[in-house]
C-alpha positions in Angstrom: -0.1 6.3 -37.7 -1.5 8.4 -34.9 -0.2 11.2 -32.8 3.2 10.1 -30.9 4.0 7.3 -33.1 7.5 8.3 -33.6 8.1 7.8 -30.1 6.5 4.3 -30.1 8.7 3.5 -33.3 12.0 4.3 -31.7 10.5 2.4 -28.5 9.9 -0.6 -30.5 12.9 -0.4 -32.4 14.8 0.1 -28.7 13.0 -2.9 -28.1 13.9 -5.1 -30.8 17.5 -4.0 -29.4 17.3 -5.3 -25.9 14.9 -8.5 -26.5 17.5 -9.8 -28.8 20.7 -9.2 -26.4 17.9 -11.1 -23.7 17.1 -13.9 -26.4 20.7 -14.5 -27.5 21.4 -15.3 -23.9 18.2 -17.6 -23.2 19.4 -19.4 -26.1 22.7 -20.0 -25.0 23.4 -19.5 -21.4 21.7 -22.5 -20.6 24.0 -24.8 -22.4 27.1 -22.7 -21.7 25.8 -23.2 -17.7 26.3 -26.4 -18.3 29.8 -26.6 -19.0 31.2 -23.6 -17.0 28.9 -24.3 -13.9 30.5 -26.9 -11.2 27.0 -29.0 -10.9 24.6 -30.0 -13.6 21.9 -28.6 -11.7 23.1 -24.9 -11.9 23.3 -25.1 -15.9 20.0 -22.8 -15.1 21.7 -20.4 -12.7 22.8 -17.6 -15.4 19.4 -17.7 -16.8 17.6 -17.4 -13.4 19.9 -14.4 -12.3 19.0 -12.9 -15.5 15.5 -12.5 -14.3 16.5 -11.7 -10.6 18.1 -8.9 -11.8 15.1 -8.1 -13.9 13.1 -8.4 -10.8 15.7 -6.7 -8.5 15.7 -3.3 -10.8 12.2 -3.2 -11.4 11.7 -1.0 -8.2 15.3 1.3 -8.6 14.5 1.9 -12.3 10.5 2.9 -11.3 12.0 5.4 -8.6 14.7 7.1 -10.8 12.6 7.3 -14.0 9.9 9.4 -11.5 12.7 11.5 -10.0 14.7 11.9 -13.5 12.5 11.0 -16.2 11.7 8.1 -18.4 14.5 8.8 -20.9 17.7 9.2 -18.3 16.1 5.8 -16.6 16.2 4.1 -20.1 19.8 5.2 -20.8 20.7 3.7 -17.5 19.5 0.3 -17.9 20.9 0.3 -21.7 24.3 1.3 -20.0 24.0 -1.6 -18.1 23.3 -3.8 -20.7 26.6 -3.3 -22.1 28.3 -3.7 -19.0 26.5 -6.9 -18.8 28.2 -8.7 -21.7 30.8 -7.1 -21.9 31.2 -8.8 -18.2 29.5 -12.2 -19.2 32.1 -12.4 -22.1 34.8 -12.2 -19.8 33.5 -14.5 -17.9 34.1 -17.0 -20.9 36.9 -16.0 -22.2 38.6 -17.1 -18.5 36.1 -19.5 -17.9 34.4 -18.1 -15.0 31.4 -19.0 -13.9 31.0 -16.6 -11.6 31.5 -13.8 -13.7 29.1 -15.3 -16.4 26.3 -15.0 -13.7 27.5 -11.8 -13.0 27.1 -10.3 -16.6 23.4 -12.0 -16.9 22.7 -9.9 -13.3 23.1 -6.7 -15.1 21.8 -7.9 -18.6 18.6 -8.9 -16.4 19.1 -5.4 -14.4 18.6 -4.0 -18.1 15.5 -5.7 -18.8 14.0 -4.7 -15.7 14.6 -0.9 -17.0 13.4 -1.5 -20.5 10.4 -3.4 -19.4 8.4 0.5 -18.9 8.8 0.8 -22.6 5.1 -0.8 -22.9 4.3 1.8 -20.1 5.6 5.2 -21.4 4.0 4.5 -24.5 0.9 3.7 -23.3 1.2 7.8 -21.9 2.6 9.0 -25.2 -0.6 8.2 -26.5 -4.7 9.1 -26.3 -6.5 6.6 -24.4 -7.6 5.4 -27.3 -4.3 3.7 -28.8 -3.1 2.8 -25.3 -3.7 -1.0 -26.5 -2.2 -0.3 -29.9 0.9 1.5 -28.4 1.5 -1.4 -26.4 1.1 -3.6 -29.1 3.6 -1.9 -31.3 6.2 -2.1 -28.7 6.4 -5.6 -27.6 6.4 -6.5 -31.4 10.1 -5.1 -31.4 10.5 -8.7 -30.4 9.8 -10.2 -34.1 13.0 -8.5 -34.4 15.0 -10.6 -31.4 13.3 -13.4 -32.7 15.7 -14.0 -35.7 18.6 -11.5 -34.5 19.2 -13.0 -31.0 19.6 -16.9 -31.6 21.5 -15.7 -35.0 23.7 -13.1 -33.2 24.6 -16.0 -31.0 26.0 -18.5 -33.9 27.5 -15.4 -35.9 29.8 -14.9 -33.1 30.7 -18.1 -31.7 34.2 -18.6 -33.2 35.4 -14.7 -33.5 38.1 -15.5 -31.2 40.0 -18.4 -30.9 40.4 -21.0 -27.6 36.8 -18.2 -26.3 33.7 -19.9 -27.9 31.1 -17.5 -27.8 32.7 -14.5 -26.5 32.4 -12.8 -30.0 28.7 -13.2 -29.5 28.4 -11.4 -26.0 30.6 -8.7 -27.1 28.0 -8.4 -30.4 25.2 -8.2 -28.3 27.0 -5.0 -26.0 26.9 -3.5 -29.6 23.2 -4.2 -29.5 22.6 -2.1 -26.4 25.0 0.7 -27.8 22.8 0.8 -30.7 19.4 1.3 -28.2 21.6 3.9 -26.0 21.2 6.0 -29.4 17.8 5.0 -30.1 16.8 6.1 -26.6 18.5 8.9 -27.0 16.4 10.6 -29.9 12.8 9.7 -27.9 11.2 12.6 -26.4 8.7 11.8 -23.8 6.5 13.6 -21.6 7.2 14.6 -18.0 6.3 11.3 -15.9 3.0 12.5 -14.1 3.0 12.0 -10.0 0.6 14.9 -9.0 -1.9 15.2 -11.6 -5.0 12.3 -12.1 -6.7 13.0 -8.4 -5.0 12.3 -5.2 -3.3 9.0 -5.3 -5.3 6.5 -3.4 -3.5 3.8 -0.6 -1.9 0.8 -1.3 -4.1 -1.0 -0.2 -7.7 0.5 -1.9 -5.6 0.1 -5.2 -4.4 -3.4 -4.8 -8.1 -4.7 -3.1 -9.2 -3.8 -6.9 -10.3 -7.4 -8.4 -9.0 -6.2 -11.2 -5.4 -5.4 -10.9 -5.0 -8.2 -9.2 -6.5 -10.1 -11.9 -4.0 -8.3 -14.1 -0.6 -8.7 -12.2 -1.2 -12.6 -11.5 -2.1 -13.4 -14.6 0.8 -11.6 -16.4 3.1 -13.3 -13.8 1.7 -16.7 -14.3 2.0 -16.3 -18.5 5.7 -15.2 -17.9 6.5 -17.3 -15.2 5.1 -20.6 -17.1 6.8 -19.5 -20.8 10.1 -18.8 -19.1 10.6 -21.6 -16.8 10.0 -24.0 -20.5 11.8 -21.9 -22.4 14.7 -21.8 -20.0 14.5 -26.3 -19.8 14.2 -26.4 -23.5 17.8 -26.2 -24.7 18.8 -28.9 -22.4 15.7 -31.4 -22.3 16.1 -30.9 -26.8 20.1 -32.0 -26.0 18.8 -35.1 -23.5 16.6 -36.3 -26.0 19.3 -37.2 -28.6 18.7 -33.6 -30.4 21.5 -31.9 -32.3 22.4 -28.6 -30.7 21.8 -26.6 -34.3 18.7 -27.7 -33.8 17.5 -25.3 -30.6 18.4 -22.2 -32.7 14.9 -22.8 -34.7 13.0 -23.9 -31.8 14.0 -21.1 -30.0 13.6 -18.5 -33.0 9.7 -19.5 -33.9 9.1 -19.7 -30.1 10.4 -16.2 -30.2 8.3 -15.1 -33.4 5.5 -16.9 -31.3 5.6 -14.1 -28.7 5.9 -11.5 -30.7 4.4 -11.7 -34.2 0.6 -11.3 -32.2 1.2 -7.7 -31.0 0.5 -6.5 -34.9 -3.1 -7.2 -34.1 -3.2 -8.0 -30.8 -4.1 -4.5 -29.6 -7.1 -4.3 -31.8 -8.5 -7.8 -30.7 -7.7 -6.6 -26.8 -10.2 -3.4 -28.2 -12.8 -5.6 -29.4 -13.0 -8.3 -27.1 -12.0 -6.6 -23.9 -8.8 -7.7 -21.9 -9.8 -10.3 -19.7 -11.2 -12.4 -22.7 -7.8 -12.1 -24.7 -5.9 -12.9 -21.6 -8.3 -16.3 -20.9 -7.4 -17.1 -24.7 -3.7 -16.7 -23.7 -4.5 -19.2 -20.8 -5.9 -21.8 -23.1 -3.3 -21.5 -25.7 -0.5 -22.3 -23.0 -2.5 -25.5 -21.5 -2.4 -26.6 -25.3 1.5 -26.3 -25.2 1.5 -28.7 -22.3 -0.9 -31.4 -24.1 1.8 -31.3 -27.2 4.7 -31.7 -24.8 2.6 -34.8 -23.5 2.6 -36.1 -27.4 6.5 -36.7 -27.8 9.4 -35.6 -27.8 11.1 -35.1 -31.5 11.9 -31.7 -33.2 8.2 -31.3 -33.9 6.8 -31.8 -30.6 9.5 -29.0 -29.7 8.8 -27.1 -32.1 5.3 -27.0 -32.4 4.8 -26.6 -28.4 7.0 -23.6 -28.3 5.4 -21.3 -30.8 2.1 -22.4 -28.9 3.8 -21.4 -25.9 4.9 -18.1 -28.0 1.8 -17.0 -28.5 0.0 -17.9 -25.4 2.7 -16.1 -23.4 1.5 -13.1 -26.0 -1.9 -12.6 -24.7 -1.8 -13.4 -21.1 1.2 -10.6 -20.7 -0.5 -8.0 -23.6 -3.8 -8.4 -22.1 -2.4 -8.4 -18.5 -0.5 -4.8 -18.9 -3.8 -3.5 -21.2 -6.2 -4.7 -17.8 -3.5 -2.6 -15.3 -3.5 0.7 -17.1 -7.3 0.6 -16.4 -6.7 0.2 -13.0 -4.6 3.9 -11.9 -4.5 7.1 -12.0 -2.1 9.2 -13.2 -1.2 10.5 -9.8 -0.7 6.0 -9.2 0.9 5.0 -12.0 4.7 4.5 -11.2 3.2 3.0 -7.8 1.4 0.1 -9.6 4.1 0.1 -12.5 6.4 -1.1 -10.4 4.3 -3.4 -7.8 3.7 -5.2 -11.0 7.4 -5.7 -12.5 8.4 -6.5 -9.3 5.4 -9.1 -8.7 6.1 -10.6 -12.5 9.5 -10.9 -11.9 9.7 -12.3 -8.6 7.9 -15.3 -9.9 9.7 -15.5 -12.9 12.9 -15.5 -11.1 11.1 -18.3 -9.0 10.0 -20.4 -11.5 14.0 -20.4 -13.5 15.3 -20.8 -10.7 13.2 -24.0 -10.5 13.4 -24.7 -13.8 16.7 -26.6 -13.9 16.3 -28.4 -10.5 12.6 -29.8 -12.2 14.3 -31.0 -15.3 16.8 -32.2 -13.6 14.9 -34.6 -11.1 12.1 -34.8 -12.6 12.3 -34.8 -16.4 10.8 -32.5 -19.3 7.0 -34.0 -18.7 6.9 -33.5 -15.1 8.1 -30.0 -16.0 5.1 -29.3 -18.1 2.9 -30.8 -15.7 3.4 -28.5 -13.1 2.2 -25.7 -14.6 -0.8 -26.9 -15.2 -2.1 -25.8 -11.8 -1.3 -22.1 -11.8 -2.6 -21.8 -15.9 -6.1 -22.9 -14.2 -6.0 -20.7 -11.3 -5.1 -17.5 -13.8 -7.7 -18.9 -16.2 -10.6 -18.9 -13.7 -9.3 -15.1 -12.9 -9.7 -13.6 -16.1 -13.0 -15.1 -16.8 -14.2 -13.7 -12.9 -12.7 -10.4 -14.4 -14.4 -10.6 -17.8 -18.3 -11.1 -16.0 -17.8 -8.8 -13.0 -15.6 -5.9 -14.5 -16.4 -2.5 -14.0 -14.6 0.9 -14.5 -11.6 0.3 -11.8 -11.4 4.3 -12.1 -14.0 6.6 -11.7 
């Protein structure tokens, strides 16, 4: 333990809360797309509108959290989090797909508040446990790994002639349960004055450095979302039960997650960039396993690689950006970097569905390929020609 910890603890455990209301839905919403959506090719949509609105209220949530405080932003977002299925489980009970989308909006509108967790622990914390802090926070996710795919099944026949609607309406219990969580944090003041004068946009983005940081966090979260988003549906094209995406999904999950116990130390021992390279290698081995075959094993095996290179590339991405500001900068960057992440992540689901669809689950893989390579060759520019980004 270390001083603030009991702010991290109800940050991870708020977390654990929001990943699995955002992991229940990439576990289902897919296939659910598929039968309430009017074209084949929009089974994606309520997935890819999930991360729009992640994307969307990245910059809203960074401008009321400075104006109100981290806590009131975090109470919003969890508010909307139980609109958001409470909405999306309308949607199925009348069989709307337009009202399905809309709930995943807001449930992505919630993510894209909850996403400064990692952030406002990393300032309830000494410099010297920012990468811990961090660390402890995204592991809330083991959590969601097991609870959000489960959550899903538990509730899928609570109400008779609405399949799944039980499970949308358990999952606005989840963010009830983090509105209370979030209420017993106390956190610090968000800090826009002191740190030195805040430098222009432009000196702090020309850093080599946070740029390093934001692309390759983007990249590792665009590449392990667009997969995980096709993976339901190319598992059901290749002759696979349904029951069986629950596991895939659920190691894939742990995959992510499980490394933040000791990822904070490696990130203090190696150094950032090094960690996030590793990330980069471990997701080019997901694509080489996807090239193998495709039975439950290929599946399953590829996604807890993909798991765990998603891990470092975004752990090691946000550890590299809170090198980069100061104080007096930091709800600037925070939020050019959500909104940079997210834009491409909303890019690549949106993409995701149309690829698989034309193209097939390989060629899918495939084209990431190019964009691992670029964010690899980044971090390993960053890791021979870094130097303090603030003096």
């Amino acid at each position: 333990m270390f001083p603030g910890s009991r702010n991290i603890l109800l940050l991870a455990a708020s977390q654990a809360m929001m990943l699995s209301a955002i992991v229940m839905s990439m576990t289902l919403a897919a296939i659910l797309g598929s039968i309430l959506a009017p074209t084949k090719s929009l089974a994606t949509l309520p997935v890819a509108v999930m991360v729009i609105g992640a994307a969307i209220a990245s910059l809203p949530a960074a401008m009321l959290m400075r104006r109100l405080g981290r806590r009131a932003g975090f109470l919003i977002g969890a508010t909307l989090g139980v609109a958001g299925s409470a909405v999306a489980a309308l949607g199925l009970q009348q069989q709307s797909f337009q009202l399905f989308v809309l709930g995943h909006l807001l449930l992505g509108s919630y993510q894209g508040f909850a996403n400064y967790y990692r952030f406002a622990a990393a300032e309830a914390v000494d410099p010297a446990h920012v990468s811990k802090a961090i660390s402890w926070v995204v592991t809330g996710g083991v959590v969601a790994a097991f609870l959000g795919p489960q959550l899903g099944q538990w509730g899928r026949d609570w109400f008779v002639g609405g399949l799944f609607v039980g499970s949308y309406l358990a999952q606005a219990a989840l963010s009830v349960i983090a509105l209370g969580l979030l209420a017993c944090v106390r956190l610090k003041p968000v800090l826009v004055t002191a740190g030195g004068v805040a430098r222009p946009l432009r000196e702090i983005v020309a850093q080599p450095a946070l740029r390093a940081s934001v692309f390759g966090a983007a990249v590792g979260y665009a590449v392990m979302i667009m997969v995980m988003t096709a993976t339901p549906l190319a598992m059901l094209g290749c002759g696979l039960s349904a029951t069986s995406v629950t596991p895939v999904i659920q190691w894939h999950v742990v995959g992510m997650f499980a490394p933040s116990f000791f990822a904070g130390n490696l990130i203090k021992r190696y150094g950032a960039p090094r960690i996030m390279q590793t990330g980069f290698i471990l997701l080019l081995g997901h694509v080489a396993i996807t090239l193998l075959g495709a039975e439950f094993l290929n599946f399953l095996s590829a996604l807890i690689l993909l798991g765990i290179g998603w891990n470092f590339a975004f752990i090691g991405g946000t550890a590299l950006l809170t090198q980069t500001y100061r104080a007096s900068e930091q709800m600037k960057v925070q939020a050019i970097n959500e909104f940079s992440i997210f834009g491409l992540v909303a890019l690549a689901t949106l993409s995701a569905g149309w690829l698989y669809d034309r193209f097939g689950w390989v060629t899918l893989n495939l084209a990431v390929v190019p964009l691992l390579l670029l964010a690899l060759v980044a971090a390993m520019g960053i890791e021979r020609g870094l130097r303090p980004a603030v003096e």
